[in-house]
N, C-alpha and C positions, 0 to 999 in steps of 0.2 A: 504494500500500500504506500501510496506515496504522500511526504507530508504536506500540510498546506503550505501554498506558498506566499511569504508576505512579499512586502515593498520595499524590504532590503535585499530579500535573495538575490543572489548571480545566478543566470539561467546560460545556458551555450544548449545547441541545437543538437541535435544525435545524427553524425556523419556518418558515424559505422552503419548502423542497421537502417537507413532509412535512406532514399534517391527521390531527390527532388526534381519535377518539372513544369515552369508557369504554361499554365493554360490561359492565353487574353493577362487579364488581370490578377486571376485567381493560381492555386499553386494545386497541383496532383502529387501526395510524397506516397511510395511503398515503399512498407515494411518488407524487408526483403525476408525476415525469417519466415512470415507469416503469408507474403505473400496480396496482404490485405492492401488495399488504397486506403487514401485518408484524402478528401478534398478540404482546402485548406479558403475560406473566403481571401477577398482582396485585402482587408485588414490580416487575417489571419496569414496570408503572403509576404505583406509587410513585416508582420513579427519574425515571422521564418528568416528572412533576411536581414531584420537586424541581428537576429542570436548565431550570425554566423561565428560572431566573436561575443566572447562573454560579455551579458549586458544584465545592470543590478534593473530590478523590477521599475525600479525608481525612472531611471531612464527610456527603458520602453515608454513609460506614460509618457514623460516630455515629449518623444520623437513622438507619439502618436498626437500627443495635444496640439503641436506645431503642425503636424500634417492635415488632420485631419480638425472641422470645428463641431466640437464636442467639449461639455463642461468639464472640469476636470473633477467631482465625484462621479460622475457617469463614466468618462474613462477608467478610473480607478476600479469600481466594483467590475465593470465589464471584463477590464486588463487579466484580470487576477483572475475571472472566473473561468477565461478562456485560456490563459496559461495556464490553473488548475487542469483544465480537461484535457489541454497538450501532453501535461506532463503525464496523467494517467494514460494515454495512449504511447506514451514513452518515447514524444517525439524529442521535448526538452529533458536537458537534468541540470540537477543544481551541481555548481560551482565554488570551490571557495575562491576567498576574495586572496 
């Protein structure tokens, strides 16, 4: 089980088991163990390519609040909740600092 992840975590993208490729705007990654797809929204793309290098939680919101206009409690809850379901699908992990 994976733990929650706050606003300080360092997150980095999983290169080993996972092959990305954008579709339009959107990203298609498979698992290669499993074989399974994961389609990833335009935002959800975005994140994917920031954690190509470690990035603390804190900063994804910036880069998304600068990109996109969105309040910053609504990017916060949404951030979090959707790097939650990344990480259970084991596309992120955490990092130390």
């Amino acid at each position: 089980m994976t733990a929650t992840i706050g606003l300080e975590t360092v997150l980095v993208r999983d290169d080993k088991n996972f092959l990305a490729n954008p579709v339009g705007e959107e990203m298609v990654v498979m698992d290669m163990k499993s074989g399974n797809y994961i389609g990833l929204n335009p935002v959800g793309a975005h994140i994917w390519k920031l954690l190509e290098t470690p990035q603390p939680v804190t900063a994804i919101i910036a880069n998304l609040m600068g990109t996109y206009e969105v309040d910053e409690d609504t990017c916060r809850s949404q951030t979090l909740e959707y790097l939650d379901k990344m990480a259970s699908q084991g596309l992120v992990r955490t990092q130390a600092r």
